[in-house]
ROSENU-342393 format. One record per residue (C-alpha): residue number from 1; x, y, z; residue in one letter. Coordinates in nm, 4 decimals. Example, Ala and Ser with C-alpha at 12.3 -4.5 7.8 and 13.67 -1.06 7.14 Angstrom:
1/1.2300/-0.4500/0.7800/A
2/1.3670/-0.1060/0.7140/S
! end
This chain:
1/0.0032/1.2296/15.8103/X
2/0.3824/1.2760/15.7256/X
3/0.5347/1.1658/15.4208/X
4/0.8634/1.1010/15.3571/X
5/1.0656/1.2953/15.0688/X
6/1.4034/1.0951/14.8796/X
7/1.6646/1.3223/14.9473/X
8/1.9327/1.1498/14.7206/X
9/1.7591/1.1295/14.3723/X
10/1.6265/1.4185/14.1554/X
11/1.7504/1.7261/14.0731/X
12/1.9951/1.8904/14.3526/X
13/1.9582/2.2501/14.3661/X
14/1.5332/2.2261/14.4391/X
15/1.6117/1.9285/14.7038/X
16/1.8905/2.1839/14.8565/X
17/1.6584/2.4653/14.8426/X
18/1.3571/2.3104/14.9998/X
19/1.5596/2.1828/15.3005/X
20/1.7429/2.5034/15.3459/X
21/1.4391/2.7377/15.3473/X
22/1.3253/2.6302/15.6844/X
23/1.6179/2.6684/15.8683/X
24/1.6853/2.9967/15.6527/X
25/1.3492/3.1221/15.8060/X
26/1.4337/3.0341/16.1835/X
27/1.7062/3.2007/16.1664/X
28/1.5656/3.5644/16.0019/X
29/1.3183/3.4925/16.2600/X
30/1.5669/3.4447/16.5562/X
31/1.7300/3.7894/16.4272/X
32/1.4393/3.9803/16.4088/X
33/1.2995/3.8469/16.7799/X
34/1.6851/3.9857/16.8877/X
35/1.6904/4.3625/16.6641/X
36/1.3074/4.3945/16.8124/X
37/1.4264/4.3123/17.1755/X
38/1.7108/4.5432/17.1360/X
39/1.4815/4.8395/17.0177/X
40/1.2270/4.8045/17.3052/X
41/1.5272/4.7452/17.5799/X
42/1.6664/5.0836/17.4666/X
43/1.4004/5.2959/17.4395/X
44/1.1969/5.1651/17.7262/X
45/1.4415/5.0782/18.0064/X
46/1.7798/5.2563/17.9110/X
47/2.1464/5.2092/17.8005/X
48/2.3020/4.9693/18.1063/X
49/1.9760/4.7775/17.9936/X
50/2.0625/4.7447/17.6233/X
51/2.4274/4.6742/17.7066/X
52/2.3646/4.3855/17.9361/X
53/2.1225/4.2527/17.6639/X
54/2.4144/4.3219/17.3415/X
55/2.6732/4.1349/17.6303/X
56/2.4383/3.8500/17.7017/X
57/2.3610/3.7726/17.3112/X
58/2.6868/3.5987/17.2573/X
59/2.5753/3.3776/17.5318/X
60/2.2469/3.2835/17.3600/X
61/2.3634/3.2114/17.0262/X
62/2.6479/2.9671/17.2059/X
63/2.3729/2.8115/17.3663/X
64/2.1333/2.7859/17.0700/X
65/2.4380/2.6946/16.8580/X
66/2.5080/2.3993/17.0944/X
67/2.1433/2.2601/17.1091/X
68/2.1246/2.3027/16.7294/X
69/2.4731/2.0865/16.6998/X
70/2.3489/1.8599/16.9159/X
71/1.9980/1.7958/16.7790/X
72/2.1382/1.7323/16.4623/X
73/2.4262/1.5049/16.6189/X
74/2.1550/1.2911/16.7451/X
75/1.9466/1.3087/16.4168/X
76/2.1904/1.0816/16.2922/X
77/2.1356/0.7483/16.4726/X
78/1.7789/0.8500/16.5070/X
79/1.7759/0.8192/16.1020/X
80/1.9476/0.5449/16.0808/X
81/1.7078/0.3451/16.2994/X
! end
């Protein structure tokens, strides 16, 4: 069962910490999925291959950065209720 944590009283710098590391270790692991990717599309399939995939990762992270804006746009209201 969930609980539910008081983000506005206690000490700041734990409360900060604790809700940064998760996001913190999404993204490490979102960099690491895209270095490995990189290193297998270059050795196994060739340079055209690893350029396409180094001019298609802006792409991603504009997606991923809208879906992450987005989820917590709508994690307002959805708090509030």
């Amino acid at each position: 069962m969930a609980t539910s944590r008081e983000m506005t009283a206690g000490r700041a710098l734990p409360l900060i910490f604790n809700f940064t590391m998760p996001l913190l270790m999404g993204n490490l692991l979102q960099q690491t999925y895209s270095l490995v990717d990189a290193a297998f599309v270059g050795k196994f399939l060739g340079i055209n291959a690893l350029a396409s995939v180094g001019a298609s990762t802006s792409v991603v992270f504009l997606i991923l950065g809208f879906c992450n804006g987005c989820c917590g746009g709508f994690g307002i209201p959805v708090a509030q209720k």
